[in-house]
Each structure stands twice: as C-alpha cells, then as structure tokens.
N, C-alpha and C positions, 0 to 999 in steps of 0.2 A: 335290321339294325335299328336300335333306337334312336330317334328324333334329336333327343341332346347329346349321343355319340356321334351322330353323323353332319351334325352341324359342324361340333371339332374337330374328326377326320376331314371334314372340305374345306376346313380354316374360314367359314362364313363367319365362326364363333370363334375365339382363341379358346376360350375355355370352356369345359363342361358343365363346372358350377355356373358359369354365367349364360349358357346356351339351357341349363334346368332354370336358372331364374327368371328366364327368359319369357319360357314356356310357361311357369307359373303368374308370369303376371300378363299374360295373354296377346305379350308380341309378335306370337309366333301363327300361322293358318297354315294349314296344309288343304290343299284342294277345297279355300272357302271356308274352312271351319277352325274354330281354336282347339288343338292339338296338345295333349300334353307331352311329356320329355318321354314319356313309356310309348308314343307311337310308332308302330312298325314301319321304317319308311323301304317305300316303296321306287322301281325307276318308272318314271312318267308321274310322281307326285309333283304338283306345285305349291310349293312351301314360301310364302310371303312373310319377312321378316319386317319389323318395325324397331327403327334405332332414331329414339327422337324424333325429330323432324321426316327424315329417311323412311324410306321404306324399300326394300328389297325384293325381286319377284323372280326366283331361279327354279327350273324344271329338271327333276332328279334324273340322272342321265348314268351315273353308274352309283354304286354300292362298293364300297372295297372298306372290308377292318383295317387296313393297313396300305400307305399311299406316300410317298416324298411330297414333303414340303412345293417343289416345282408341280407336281402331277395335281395337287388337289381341286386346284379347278378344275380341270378335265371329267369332274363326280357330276359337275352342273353344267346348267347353261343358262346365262343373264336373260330374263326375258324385260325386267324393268326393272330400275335404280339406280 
C-alpha cells in the first residue's frame, strides 16, 4: 500500500492530499530516510511523522485497504509522540 494511503487508512493523516503534502515537503521518514507518498509500506516499517513542533514515531504493525474508524489504530503501534 502506498505511504499517503496508509497514513489515511490509519487516520495518522485525515486526508490523503495532506498525508502526499506531507511527504512532499519531507515530514514524513520511514525506516530513517525521507519517503515519498509512492512508498510501498511495509509491517515492521518505522515511519516518523513531523506536525510542527510534534513529532510522531509509529511501527507498522498491519496493512489493511479497508479498516473502521475504531480499528485504525490497531495498523500501528506509538513508539514516540
């Protein structure tokens, strides 16, 4: 699944144009490196996001195209933020 889909299937990102914006302006690392929105993500990636001040650090934990609102956590797990 791609990088700025899967940010909005896990609701880290509401939206998809804001989770590619994201990625374009190099908020976004997966596993240490800047990632763009085309990256295959992977479970066991760590994908550290940057929201202002913030910074998010979650370990990909499942994959799913399609997920409820309640479950979408359950794709990650908080390691820092």
């Amino acid at each position: 699944m791609r990088l700025d889909k899967y940010l909005k299937v896990s609701r880290i990102i509401k939206r998809r144009t804001v989770a590619n914006d994201a990625c374009d302006a190099d908020h976004v690392t997966v596993n240490g490196r800047r990632a763009k929105a085309s990256y295959d993500v992977k479970e066991g990636d760590v994908l550290e996001i940057t929201f202002g001040e913030k910074t998010l650090r979650v370990r990909v934990v499942d994959v799913k195209e399609h997920i409820g609102k309640a479950e979408a956590s359950s794709m990650y797990e908080v390691l820092e933020g």
